[in-house]
C-alpha positions as CSV (number, residue, x, y, z in Angstrom):
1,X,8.6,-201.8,21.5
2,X,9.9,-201.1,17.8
3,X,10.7,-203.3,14.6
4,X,14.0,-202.9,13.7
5,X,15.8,-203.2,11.0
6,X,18.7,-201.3,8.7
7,X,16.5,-198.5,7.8
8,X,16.2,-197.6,11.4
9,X,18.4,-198.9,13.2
10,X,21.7,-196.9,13.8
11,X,24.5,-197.4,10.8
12,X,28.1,-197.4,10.9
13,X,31.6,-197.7,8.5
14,X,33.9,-199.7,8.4
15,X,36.8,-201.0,6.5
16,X,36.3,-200.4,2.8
17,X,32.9,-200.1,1.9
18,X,31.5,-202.2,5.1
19,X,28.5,-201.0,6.8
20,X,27.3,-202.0,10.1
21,X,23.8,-201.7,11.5
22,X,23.2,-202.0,15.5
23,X,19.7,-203.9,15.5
24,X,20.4,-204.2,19.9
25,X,23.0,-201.9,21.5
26,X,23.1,-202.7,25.0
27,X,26.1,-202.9,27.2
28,X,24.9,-206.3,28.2
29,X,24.2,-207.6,24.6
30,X,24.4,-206.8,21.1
31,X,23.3,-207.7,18.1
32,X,24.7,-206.4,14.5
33,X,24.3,-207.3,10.8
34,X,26.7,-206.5,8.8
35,X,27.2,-206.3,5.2
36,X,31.0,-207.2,3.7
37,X,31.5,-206.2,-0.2
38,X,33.9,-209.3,-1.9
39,X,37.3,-209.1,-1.1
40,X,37.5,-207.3,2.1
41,X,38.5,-208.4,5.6
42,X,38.3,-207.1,9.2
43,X,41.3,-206.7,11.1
44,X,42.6,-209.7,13.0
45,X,41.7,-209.0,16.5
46,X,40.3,-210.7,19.8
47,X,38.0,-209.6,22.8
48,X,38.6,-209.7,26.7
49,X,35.5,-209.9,27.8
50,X,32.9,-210.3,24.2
51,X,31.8,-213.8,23.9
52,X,30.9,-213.6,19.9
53,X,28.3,-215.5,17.3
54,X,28.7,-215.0,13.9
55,X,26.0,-215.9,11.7
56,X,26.1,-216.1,7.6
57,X,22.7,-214.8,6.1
58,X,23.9,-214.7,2.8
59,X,27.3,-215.7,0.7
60,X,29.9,-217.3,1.7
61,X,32.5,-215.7,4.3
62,X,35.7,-217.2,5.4
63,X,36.8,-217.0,9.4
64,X,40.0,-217.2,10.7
65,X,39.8,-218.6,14.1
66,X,43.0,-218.7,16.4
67,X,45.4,-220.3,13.7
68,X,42.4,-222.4,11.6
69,X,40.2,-221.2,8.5
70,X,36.6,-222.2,8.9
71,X,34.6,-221.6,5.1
72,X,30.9,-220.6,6.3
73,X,28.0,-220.8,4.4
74,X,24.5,-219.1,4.4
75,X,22.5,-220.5,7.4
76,X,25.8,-221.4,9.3
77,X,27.9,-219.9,12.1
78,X,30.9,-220.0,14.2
79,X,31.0,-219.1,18.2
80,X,34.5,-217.5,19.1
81,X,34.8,-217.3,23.1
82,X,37.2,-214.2,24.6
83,X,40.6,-214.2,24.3
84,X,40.5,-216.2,21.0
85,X,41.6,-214.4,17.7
86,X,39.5,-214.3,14.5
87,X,39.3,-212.5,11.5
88,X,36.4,-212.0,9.0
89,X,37.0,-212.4,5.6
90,X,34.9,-212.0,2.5
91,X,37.0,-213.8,-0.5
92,X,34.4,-214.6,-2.9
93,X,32.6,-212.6,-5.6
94,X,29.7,-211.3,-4.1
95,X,29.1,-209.6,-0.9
96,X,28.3,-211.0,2.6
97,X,25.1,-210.1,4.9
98,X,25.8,-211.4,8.2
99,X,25.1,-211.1,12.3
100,X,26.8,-210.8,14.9
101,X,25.4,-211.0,18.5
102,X,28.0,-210.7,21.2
103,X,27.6,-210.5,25.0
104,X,29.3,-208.1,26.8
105,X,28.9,-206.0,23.5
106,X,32.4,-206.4,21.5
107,X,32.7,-202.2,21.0
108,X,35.5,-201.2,23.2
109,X,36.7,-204.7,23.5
110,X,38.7,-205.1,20.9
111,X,42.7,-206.0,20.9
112,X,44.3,-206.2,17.4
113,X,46.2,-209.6,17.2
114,X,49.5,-210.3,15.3
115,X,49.0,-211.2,11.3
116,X,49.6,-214.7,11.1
117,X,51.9,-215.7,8.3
């Protein structure tokens, strides 16, 4: 048994100046927080098999969630079950710390979804 946090743990990119640390990285379950700088979004996208949890830690972070836009706040969350697309976005002024658990783990799951209009 470790602690584990971003100075350990191991550290991806993403998108434009988005960083990703995997805290658990099991095939069975995983566990990431993230940090989104303002302005920037994920792709729109939805998992087969990833049953997902997104968690706000800090800022404010909006989710697009099959068709709806759900405004979360620090200490708030959304569940989005497979099949279902989202997006992350950050629109405010400041950046967004965030986690996401998901079980199956979501890397290699992932189907970009149409843009809505």
């Amino acid at each position: 048994m470790k602690v584990i946090d971003t100075s350990n743990a191991e550290h991806y990119l993403w998108g434009t100046g988005c960083d990703g640390w995997h805290l658990v990285k099991q095939d069975d379950f995983s566990v990431i927080t993230e940090r989104v700088p303002a302005g920037e979004c994920e792709q729109r996208h939805f998992h087969i098999h990833s049953r997902q949890f997104f968690y706000i830690l800090v800022g404010e972070a909006v989710m697009e969630v099959d068709g709806e836009r759900l405004t979360l706040q620090a200490r708030q969350g959304v569940e989005i079950p497979p099949w279902v697309a989202h997006q992350f976005c950050n629109e405010s002024n400041s950046e967004v710390l965030f986690l996401v658990m998901s079980v199956p783990k979501s890397h290699g799951d992932r189907v970009l979804a149409p843009l809505l209009k």
